[in-house]
C-alpha positions as MATLAB code, in Angstrom:
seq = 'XXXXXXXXXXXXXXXXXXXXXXXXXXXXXXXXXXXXXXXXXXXXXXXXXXXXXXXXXXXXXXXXXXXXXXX';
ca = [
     -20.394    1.123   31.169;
     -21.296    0.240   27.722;
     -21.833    4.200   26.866;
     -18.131    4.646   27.814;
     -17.066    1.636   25.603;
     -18.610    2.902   22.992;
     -17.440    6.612   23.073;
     -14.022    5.225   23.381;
     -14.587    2.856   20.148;
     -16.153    6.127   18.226;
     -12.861    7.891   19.819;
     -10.358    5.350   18.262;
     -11.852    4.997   14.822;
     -11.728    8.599   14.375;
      -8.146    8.627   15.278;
      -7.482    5.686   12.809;
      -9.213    7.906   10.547;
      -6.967   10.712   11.466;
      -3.797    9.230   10.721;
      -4.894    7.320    7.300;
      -5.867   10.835    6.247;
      -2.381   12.252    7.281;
      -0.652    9.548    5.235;
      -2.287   10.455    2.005;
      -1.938   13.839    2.993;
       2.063   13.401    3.418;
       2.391   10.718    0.571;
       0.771   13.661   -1.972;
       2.772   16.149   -0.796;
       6.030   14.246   -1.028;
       4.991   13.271   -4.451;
       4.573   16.805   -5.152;
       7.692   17.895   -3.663;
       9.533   15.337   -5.648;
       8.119   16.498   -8.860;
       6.531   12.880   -9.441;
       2.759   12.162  -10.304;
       0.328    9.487   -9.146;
       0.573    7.330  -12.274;
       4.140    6.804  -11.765;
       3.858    5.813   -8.678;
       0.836    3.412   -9.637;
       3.532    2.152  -12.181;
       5.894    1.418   -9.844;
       3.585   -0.477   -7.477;
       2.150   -2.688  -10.096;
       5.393   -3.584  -11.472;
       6.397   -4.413   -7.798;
       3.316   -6.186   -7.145;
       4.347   -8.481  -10.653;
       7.693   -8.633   -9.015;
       6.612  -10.059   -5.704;
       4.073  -12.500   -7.038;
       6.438  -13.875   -9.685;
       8.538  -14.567   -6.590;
       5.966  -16.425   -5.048;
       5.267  -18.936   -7.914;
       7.396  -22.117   -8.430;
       7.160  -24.713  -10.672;
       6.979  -28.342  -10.144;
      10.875  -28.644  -10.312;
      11.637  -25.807   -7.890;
      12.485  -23.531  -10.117;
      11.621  -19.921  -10.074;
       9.151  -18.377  -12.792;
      10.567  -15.334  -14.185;
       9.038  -12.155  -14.217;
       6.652  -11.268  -16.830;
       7.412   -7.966  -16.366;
      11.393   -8.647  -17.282;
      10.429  -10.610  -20.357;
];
């Protein structure tokens, strides 16, 4: 019984693995096809990251920080 758990564990991590893989794989080539390269998108998901976290913060008062990234 345990053999078959385990063989069916080993089974689904290798899918996981499988379809992580075929993201990157799709993600590159539709970076490619689109004519942009990996540091713009690494651009792009910092300065969303900034946006998102400057959401997140509030002051004392209730009031919003802004951005550092639009300053």
């Amino acid at each position: 019984m345990e053999d078959q758990s385990h063989a069916s564990r080993k089974e689904k991590l290798r899918f996981n693995d499988h379809k992580k893989n075929q993201v990157f794989f799709n993600k590159g080539r539709y970076l490619k096809e689109t004519g942009h390269n990996m540091e713009h998108e690494w651009k792009r998901m910092i300065l969303n990251w900034r946006l998102y976290r400057a959401r997140d913060k509030v002051t004392t008062d209730g009031v919003f920080v802004e951005a550092e990234a639009l300053n």
